[in-house]
N, C-alpha and C positions, 0 to 999 in steps of 0.2 A: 693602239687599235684604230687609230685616224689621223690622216692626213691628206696633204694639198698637193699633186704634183704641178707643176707650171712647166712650159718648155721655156730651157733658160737659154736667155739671152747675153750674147757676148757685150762688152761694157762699150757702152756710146751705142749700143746698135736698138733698135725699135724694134726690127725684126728677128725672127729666127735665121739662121743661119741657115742658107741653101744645100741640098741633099744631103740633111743629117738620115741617120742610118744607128737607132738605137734601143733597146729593147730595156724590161725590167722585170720582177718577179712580184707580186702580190699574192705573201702567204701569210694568211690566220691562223690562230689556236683550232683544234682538231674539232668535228663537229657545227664549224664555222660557215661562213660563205662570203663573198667577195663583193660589196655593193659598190658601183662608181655613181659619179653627178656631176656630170658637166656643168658648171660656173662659166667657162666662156669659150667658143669656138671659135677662132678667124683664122683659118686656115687655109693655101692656097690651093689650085689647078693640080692635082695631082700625088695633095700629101696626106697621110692617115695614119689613123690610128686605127692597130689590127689586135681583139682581144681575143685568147687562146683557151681551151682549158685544161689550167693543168699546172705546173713546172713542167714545161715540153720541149726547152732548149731550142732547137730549131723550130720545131712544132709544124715541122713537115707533115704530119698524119696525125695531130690533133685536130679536134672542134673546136671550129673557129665560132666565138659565141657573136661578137658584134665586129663590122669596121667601118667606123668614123671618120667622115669626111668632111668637107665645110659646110654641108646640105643640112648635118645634122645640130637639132636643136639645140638651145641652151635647156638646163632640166633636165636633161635626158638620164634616164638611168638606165645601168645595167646592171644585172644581177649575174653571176655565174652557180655552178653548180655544185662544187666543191670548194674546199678552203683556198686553193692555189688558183692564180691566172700570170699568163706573162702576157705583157702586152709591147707590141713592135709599134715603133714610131718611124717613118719615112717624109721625107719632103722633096720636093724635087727645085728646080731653077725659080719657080714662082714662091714666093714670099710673102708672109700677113705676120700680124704680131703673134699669133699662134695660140696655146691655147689653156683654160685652167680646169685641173678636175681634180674631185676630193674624193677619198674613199672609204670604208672603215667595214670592219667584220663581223658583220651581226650573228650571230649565235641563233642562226634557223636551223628549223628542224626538219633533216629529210625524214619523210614518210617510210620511206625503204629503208634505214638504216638507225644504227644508235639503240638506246635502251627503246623497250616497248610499251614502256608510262615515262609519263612525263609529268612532271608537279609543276611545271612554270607557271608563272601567275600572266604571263604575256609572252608571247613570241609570234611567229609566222609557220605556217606547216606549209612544204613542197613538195612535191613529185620528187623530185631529185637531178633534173636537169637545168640548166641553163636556162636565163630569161627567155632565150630566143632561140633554143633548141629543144626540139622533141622529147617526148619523155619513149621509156626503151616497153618493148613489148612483154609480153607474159609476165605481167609484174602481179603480185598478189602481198601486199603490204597496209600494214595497219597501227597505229598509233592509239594508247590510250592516255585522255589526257583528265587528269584526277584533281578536285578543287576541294576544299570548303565551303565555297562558293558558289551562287549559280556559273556558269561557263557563256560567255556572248561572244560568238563565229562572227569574223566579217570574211564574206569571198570576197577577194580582191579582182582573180579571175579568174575563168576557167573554158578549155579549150577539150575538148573530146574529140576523137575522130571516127567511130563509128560503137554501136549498141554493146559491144564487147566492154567498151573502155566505161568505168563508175566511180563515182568518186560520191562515198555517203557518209554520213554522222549519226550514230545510234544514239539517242537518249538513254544512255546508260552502260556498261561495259561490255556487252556482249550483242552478238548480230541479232538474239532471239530481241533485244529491245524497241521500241516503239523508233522508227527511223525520222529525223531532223528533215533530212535534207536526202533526197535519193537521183541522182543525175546523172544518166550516160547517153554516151555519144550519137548522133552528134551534134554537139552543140559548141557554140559560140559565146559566151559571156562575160563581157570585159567588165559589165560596172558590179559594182556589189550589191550584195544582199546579204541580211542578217540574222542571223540563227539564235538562239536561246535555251541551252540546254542546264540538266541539272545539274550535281555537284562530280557526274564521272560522262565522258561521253567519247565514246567506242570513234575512229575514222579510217575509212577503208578505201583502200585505192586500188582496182583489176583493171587490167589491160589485156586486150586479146592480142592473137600470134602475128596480126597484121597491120597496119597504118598506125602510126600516130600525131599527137599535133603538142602542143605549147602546155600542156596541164594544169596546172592551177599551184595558185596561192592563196594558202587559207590563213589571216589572223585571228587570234585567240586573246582575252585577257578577262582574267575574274571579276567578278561584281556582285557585290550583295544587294539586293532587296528588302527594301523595310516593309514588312506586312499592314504597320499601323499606316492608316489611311490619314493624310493631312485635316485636320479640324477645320470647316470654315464656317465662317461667318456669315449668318445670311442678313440681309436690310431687313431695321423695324419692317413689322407687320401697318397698316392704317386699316384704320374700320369704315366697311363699305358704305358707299355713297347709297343712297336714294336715287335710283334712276328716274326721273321723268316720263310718266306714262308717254306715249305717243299717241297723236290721233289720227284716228284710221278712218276715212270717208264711209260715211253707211249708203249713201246713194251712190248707186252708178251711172256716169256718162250714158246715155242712151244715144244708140247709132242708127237713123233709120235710112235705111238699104234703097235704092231706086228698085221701081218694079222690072222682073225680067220682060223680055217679050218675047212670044212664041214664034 
């Protein structure tokens, strides 16, 4: 479920070898999804890396999720949306030592799909689309996610594209319940923020007939709460001082005024 790809190098050579022209398939267990993480990019004028989604053979009239060039970070990740990606490598007459990336199949949970409880003690929830592709319209999808535990939400991000689009968390299994979290479009929010719900808690995803943008990723993982309060210690008590009366002048300065004159 993880590995390293490298572009290999012929023996005595530093470099990759000029207009390679080659492709491969990245497929998980079902349910799955596809993470990449660039380790090292030196790549030259011209050469990339093209990820697809899908098993799409040519992938002529697939979604193309990311394409990687030498501009692109080291760190970078991408996510796709389904278990399958094939991704196309080119290079052309310019030449670097080229490039490393690891991958592996995490076991996220699309919002739209799969059973409709979920008991995991951790995982990530998704729209259902690719890191860097839309999520699709008229969606009306929901996930219930059931603990022993209390439940603590991290949004990692979330992207709305207009009042249609919502993405919320009930405190409890149904929409009649007290709402966590209630956020539609449109809005922009890449950093997180942290939720705390009880031991069941409802999450619901609508989109309307028109625009969309990037969706969200929501992590999940249980946690209990100790109710007993930590014991502390407080410093001996000492027994109060005697303050020193102060003395307070009984006379006052007298000021005497020059006379006016008329």
């Amino acid at each position: 479920n993880t590995g390293t790809l490298v572009e290999q190098l012929a023996p005595g050579r530093v470099n990759y070898p000029p207009n390679s022209d080659c492709s491969r398939v990245f497929k998980g267990p079902p349910n799955s999804v596809v993470k990449f993480t660039f380790n090292k990019i030196d790549i030259g004028r011209g050469a990339s890396l093209s990820f697809y989604e899908g098993d799409c053979g040519d992938c002529f009239s697939a979604d193309r999720i990311e394409r990687v060039t030498g501009t692109t970070k080291v760190g970078t990740e991408i996510f796709s949306g389904s278990n399958a990606v094939t991704v196309f490598w080119f290079a052309s007459t310019y030449v670097e030592t080229g490039f490393e990336m690891s991958w592996t199949f995490p076991g996220t949970r699309n919002i739209c799909s799969g059973p409709n409880t979920i008991t995991d003690s951790s995982n990530v929830l998704y729209d259902g689309s690719a890191s860097t592709l839309n999520y699709k319209n008229s969606l009306d999808c929901q996930k219930l996610i059931k603990a022993s535990e209390k439940i603590t939400f991290d949004l990692e991000y979330l992207y709305l594209e207009d009042s249609s689009d919502c993405l919320k968390i009930y405190n409890g299994e149904s929409e009649s319940a007290v709402p966590l979290l209630n956020l539609c479009g449109p809005i922009e929010q890449a950093n997180g923020a942290v939720y705390i719900s009880t031991t069941s808690a409802l999450v619901t995803f609508k989109t309307g007939s028109s625009g969309s943008d990037r969706g969200f990723r929501l992590s999940w993982k249980f946690k209990s709460f100790s109710t007993t309060l930590p014991r502390t210690t407080l410093p001996p008590t000492t027994a109060p001082t005697t303050m020193k009366p102060s003395t307070v002048p009984t006379t006052k300065k007298s000021t005497t005024l020059a006379p006016t004159t008329n």
